[in-house]
C-alpha positions as a printed NumPy array, in Angstrom:
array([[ -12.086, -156.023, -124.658],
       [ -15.736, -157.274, -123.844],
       [ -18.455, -158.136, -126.054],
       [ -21.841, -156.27 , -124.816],
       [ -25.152, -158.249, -125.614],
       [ -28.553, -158.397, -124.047],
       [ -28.729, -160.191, -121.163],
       [ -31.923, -162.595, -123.033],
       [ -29.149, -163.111, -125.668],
       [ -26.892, -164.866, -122.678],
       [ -29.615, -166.816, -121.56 ],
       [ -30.085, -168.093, -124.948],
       [ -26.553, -168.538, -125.595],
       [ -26.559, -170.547, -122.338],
       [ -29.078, -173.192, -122.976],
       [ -27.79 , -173.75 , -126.607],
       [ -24.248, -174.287, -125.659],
       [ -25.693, -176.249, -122.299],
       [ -23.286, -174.249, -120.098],
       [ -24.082, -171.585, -117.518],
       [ -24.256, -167.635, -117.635],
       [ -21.674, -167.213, -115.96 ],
       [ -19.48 , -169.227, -118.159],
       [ -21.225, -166.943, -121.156],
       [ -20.358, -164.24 , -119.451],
       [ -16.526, -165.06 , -118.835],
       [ -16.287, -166.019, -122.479],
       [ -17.467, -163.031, -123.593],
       [ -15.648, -160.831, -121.101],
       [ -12.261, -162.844, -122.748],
       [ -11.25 , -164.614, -119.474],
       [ -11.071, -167.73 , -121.147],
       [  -9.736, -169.251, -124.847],
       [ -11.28 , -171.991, -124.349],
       [ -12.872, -173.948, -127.786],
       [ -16.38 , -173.399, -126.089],
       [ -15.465, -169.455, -125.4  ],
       [ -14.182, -169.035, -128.825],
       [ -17.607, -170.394, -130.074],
       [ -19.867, -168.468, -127.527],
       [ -18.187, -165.174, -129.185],
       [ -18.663, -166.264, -132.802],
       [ -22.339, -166.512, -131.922],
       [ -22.618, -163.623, -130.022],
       [ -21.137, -161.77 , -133.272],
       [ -23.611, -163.462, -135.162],
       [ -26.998, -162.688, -132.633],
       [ -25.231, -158.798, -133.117],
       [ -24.839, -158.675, -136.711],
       [ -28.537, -160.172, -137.114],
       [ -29.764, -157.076, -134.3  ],
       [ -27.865, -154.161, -136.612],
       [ -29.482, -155.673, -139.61 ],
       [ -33.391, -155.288, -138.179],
       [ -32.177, -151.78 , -137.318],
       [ -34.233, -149.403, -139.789],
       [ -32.979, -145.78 , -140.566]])
């Protein structure tokens, strides 16, 4: 399983955690369990859920 966000989302993800992209990416990508990864995807879900919700029908 891999959780799919915009790359600008990473980047932001990134500087608030003050870790890289790449370790972003291998969180969400579930290579690692780490406390931090565990936390990146928590706020990925979040930046996602906040996306759907400005999506108008």
């Amino acid at each position: 399983m891999k959780i799919r966000i915009a790359p600008e989302f990473k980047t932001q993800m990134a500087k608030e955690f003050k870790t890289s992209k790449q370790n972003v990416k291998t969180a969400l990508d579930y290579y690692n369990n780490s406390e931090l990864a565990k936390k990146v995807r928590a706020r990925a879900k979040e930046l996602l859920l906040t996306e759907a919700n400005n999506v108008t029908v």
